[in-house]
N, CA, C and O atoms as a DFTB+ gen file, in Angstrom:
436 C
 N C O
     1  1       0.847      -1.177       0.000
     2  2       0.000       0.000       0.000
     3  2       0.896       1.245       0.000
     4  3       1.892       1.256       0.724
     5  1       0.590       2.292      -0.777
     6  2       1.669       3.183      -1.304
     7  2       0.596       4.721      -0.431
     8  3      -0.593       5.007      -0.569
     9  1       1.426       5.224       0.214
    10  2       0.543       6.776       0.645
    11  2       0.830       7.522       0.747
    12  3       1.639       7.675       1.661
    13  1       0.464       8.647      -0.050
    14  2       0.864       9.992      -0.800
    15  2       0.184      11.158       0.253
    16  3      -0.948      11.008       0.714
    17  1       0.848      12.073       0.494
    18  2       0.466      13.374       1.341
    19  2       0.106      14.311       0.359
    20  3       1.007      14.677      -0.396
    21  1      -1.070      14.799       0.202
    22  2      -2.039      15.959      -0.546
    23  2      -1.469      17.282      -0.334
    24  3      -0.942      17.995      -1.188
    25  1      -1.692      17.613       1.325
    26  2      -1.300      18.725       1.806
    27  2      -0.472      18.411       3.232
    28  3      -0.472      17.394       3.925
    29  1       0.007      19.279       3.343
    30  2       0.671      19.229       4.920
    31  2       0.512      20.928       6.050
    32  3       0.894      22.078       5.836
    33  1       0.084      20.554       6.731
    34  2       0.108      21.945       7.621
    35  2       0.703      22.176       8.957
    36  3      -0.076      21.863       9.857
    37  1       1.727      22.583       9.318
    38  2       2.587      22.656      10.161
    39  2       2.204      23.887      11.474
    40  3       2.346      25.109      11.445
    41  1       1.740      23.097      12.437
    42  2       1.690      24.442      13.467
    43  2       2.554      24.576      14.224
    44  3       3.124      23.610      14.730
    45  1       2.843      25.754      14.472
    46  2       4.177      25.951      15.651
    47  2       3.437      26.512      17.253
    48  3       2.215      26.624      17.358
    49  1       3.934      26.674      17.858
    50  2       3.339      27.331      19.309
    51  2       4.759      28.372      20.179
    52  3       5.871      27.847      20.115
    53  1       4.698      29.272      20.666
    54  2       5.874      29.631      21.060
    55  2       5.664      30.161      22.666
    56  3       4.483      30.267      22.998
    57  1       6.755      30.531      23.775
    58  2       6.406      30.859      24.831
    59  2       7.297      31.889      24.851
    60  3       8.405      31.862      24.316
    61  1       6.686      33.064      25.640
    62  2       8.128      33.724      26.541
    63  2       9.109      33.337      27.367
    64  3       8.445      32.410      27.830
    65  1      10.213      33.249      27.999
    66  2      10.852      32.808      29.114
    67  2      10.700      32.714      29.767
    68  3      11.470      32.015      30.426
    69  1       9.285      33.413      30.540
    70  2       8.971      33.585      31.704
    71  2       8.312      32.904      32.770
    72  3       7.693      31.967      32.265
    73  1       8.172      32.929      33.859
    74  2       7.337      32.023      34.831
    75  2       5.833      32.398      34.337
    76  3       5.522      33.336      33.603
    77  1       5.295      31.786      34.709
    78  2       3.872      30.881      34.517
    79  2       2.707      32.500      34.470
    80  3       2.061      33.122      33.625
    81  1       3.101      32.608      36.419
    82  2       2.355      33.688      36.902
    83  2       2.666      35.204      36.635
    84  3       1.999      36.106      37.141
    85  1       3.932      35.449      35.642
    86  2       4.314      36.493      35.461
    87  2       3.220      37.308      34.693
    88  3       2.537      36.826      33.789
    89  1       3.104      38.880      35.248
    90  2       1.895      39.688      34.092
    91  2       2.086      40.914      34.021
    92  3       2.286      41.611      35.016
    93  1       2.053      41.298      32.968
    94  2       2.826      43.219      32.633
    95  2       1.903      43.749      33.973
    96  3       0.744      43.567      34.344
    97  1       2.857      44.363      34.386
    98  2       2.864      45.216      35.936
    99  2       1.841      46.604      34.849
   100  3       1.673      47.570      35.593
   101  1       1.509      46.745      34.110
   102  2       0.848      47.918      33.994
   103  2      -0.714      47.437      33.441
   104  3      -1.681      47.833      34.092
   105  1      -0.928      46.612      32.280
   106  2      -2.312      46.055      32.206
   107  2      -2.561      44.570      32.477
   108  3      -3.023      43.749      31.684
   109  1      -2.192      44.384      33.670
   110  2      -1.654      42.679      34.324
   111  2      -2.491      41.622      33.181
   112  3      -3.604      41.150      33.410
   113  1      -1.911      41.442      32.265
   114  2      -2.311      40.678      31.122
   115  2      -0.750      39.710      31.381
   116  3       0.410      40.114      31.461
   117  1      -1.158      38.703      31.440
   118  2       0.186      37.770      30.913
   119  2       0.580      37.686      29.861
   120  3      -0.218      37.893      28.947
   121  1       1.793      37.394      29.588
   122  2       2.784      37.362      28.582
   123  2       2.793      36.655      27.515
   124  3       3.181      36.999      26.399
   125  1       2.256      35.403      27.929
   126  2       1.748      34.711      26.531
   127  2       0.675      35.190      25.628
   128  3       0.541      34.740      24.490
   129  1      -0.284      36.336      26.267
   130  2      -1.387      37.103      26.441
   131  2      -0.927      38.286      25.490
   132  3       0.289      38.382      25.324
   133  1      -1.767      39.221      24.829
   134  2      -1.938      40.418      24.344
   135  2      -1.901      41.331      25.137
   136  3      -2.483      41.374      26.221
   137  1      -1.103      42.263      24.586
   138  2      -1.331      43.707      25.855
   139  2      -2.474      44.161      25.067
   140  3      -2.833      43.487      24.102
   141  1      -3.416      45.836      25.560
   142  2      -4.389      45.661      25.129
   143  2      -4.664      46.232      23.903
   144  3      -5.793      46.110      23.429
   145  1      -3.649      46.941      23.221
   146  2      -3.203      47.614      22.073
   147  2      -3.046      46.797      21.014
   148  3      -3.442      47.270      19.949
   149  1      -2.409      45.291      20.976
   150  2      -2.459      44.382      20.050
   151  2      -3.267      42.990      20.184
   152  3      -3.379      42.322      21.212
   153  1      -3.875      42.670      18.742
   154  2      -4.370      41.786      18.544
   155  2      -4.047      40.471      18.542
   156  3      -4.684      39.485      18.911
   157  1      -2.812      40.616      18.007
   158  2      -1.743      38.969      18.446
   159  2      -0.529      39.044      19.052
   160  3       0.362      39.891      18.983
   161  1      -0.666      37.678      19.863
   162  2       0.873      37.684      20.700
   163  2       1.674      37.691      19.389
   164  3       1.296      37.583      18.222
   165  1       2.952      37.856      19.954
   166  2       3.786      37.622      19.284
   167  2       5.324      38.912      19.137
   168  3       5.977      39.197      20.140
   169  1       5.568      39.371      18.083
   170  2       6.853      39.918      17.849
   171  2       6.025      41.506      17.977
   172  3       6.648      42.321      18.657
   173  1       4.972      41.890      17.510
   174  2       4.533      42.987      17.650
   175  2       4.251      43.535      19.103
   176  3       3.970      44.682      19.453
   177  1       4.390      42.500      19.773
   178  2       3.746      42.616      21.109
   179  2       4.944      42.248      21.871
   180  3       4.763      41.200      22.491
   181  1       6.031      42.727      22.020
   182  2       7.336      42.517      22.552
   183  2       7.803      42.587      24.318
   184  3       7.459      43.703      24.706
   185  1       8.097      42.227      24.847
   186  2       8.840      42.460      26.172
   187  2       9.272      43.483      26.154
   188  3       9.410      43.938      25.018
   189  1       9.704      44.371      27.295
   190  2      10.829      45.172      27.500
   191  2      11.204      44.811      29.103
   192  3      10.469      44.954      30.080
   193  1      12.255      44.420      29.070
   194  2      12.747      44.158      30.519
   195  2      13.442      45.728      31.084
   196  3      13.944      46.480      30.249
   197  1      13.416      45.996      32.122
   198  2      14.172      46.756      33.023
   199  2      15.262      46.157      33.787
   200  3      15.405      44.942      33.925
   201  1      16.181      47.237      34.381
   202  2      17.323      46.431      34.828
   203  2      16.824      46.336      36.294
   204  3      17.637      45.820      37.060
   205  1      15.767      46.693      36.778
   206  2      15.024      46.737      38.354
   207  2      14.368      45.426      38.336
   208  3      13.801      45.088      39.375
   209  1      14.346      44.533      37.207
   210  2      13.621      43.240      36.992
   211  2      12.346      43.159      36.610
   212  3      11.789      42.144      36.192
   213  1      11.917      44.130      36.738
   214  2       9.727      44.532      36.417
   215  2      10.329      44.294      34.645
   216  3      11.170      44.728      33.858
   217  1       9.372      43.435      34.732
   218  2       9.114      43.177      32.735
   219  2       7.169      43.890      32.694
   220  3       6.249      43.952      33.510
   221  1       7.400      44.335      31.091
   222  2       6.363      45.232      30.727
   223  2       5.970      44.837      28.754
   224  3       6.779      44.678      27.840
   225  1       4.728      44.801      28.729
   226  2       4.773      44.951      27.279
   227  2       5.156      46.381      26.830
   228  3       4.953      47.342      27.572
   229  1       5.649      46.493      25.747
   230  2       6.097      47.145      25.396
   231  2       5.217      48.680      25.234
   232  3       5.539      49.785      25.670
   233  1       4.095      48.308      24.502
   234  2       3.262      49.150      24.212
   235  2       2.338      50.045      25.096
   236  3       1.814      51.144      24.915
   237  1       2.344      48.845      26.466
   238  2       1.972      49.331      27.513
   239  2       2.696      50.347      28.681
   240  3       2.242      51.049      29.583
   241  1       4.099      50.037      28.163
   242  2       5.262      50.556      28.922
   243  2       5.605      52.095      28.396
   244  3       5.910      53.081      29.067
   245  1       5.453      51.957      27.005
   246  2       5.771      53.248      25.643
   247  2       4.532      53.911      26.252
   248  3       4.902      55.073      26.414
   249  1       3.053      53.802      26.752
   250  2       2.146      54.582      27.030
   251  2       2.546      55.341      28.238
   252  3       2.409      56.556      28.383
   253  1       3.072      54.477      29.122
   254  2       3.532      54.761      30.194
   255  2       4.160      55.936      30.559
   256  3       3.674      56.909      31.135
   257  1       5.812      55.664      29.986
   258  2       6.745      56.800      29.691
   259  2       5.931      57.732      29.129
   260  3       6.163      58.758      29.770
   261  1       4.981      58.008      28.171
   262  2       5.077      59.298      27.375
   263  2       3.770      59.941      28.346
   264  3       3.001      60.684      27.735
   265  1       3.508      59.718      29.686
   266  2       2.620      60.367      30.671
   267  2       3.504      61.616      31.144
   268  3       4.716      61.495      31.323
   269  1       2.883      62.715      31.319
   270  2       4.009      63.318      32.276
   271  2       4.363      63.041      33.650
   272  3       5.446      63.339      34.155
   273  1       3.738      62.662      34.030
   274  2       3.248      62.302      35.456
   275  2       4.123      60.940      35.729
   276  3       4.320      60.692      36.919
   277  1       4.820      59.777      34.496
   278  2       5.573      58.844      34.769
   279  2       6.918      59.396      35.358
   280  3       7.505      58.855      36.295
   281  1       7.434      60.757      34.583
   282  2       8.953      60.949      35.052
   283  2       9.862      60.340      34.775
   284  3      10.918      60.481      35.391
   285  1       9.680      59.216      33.452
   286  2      10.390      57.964      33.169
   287  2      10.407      56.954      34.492
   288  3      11.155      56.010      34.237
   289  1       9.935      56.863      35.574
   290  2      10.467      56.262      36.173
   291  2       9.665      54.759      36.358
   292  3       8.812      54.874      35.478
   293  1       9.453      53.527      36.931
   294  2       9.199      52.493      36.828
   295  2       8.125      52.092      36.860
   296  3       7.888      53.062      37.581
   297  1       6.876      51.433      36.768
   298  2       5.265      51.879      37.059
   299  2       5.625      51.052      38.266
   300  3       5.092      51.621      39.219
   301  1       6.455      49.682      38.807
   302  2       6.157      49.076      39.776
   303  2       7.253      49.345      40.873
   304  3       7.214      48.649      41.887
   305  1       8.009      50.091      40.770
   306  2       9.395      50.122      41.959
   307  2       9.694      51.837      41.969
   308  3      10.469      52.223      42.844
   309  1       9.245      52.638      41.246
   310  2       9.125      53.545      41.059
   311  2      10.757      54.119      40.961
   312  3      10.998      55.306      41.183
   313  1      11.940      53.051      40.571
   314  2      13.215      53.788      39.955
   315  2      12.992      54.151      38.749
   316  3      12.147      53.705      37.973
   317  1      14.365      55.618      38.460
   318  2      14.709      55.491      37.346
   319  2      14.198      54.103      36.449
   320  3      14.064      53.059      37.087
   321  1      13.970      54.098      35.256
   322  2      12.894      52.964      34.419
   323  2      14.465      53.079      33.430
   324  3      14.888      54.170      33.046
   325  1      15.104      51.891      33.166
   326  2      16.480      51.928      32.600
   327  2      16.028      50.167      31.842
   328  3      15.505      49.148      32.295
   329  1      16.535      50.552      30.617
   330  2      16.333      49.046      29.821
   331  2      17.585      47.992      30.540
   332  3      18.740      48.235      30.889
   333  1      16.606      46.507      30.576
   334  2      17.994      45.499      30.937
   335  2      18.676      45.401      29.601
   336  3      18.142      46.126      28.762
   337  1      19.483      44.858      29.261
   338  2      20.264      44.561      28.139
   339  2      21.851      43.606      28.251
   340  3      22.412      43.049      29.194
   341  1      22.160      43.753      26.904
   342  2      23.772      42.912      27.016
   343  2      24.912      44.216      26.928
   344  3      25.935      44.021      26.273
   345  1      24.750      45.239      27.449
   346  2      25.841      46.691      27.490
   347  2      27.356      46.023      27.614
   348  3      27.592      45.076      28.364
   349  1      28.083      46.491      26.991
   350  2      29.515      46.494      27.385
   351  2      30.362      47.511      27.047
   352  3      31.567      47.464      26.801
   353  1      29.565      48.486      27.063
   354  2      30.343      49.885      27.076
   355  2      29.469      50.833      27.926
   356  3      28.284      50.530      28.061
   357  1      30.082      52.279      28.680
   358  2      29.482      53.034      29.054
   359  2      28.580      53.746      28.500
   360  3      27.925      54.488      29.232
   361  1      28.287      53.713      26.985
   362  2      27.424      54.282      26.210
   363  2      26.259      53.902      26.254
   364  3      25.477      54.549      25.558
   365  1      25.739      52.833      27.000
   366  2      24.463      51.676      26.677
   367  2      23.564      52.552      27.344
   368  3      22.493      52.472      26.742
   369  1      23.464      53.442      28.402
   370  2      22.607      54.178      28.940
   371  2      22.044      54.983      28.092
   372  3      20.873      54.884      27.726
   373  1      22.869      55.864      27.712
   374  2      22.452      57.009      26.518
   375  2      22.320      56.074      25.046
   376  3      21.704      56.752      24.224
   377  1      22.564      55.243      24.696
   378  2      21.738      54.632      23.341
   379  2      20.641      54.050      23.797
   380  3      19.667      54.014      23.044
   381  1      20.563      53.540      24.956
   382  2      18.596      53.574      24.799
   383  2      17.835      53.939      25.380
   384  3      16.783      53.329      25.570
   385  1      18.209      55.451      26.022
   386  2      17.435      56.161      26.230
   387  2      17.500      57.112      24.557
   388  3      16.738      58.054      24.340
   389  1      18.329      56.726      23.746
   390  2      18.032      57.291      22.466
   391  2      16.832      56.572      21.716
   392  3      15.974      57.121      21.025
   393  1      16.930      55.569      21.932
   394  2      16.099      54.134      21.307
   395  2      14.924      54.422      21.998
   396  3      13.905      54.461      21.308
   397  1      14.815      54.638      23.219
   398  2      13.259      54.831      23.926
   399  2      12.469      56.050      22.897
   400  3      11.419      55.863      22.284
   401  1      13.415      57.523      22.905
   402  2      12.584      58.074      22.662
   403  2      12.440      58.094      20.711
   404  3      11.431      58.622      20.243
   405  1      13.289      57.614      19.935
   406  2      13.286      56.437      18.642
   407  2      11.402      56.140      18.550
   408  3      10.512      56.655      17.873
   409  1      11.431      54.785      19.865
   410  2      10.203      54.269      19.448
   411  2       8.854      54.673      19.886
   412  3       7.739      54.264      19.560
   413  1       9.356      55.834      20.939
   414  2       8.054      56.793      21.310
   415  2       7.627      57.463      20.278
   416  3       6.415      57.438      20.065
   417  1       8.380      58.123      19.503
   418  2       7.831      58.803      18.320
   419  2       7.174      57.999      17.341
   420  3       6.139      58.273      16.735
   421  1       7.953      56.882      17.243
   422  2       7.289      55.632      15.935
   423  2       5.828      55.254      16.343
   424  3       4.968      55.103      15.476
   425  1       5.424      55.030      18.329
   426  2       4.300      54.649      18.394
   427  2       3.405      55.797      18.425
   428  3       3.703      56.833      19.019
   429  1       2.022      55.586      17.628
   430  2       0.436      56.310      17.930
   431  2      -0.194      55.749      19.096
   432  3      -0.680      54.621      19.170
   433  1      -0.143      56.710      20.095
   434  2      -1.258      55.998      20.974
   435  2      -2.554      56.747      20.849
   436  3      -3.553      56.359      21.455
C-alpha cells in the first residue's frame, strides 16, 4: 500500500521565558497574552525588561513613559525605568534612552 500526502500543515506554538504567573505590571495581562493595544501575541507585542527586573509589554510601557506624570520612572518600583540589556560599554545608557525616545515617536497611541 503506497501513501501519498495531498497537503501538509505545520503548526508551531511559542512561549516567553517567563514564569507561569508572570503579568505586565501595567495592564496585568500575561505574557503569553496580548497587551491591550495588540491583537496577536507575538513579535509585535514585545517584552521590554528593566534592569530593576519589572518586565512590561512594550506598548503598555511606551504609554507609560510618554505620561508626564511617569517621570520615566518604573510603574512598579518607582526607579529610574532603565532598559535590561547585554551593554559592554558606558554608552548603553544614553543609546537607549536614544532608542526609547526612537520608538516613542514611531508609536500612535
Amino acid at each position: 500500500m503506497k501513501v501519498t500526502f495531498k497537503e501538509w500543515n505545520a503548526v508551531a506554538t511559542w512561549r516567553w521565558d517567563m514564569p507561569d504567573d508572570d503579568v505586565c505590571g501595567i495592564c496585568r495581562v500575561q505574557f503569553d497574552g496580548t497587551c491591550p493595544t495588540c491583537k496577536f501575541p507575538g513579535d509585535d507585542c514585545a517584552l521590554l525588561l528593566g534592569k530593576c527586573g519589572h518586565s512590561f509589554h512594550m506598548h503598555c510601557l511606551m504609554t507609560w513613559i510618554q505620561q508626564e506624570a511617569s517621570k520615566g520612572l518604573c510603574p512598579m518600583c518607582r526607579q529610574k525605568f532603565e532598559w535590561k540589556g547585554n551593554e559592554e560599554d558606558g554608552n548603553a545608557t544614553q543609546n537607549t534612552q536614544d532608542t526609547a525616545q526612537d520608538t516613542t515617536q514611531d508609536i500612535q497611541v
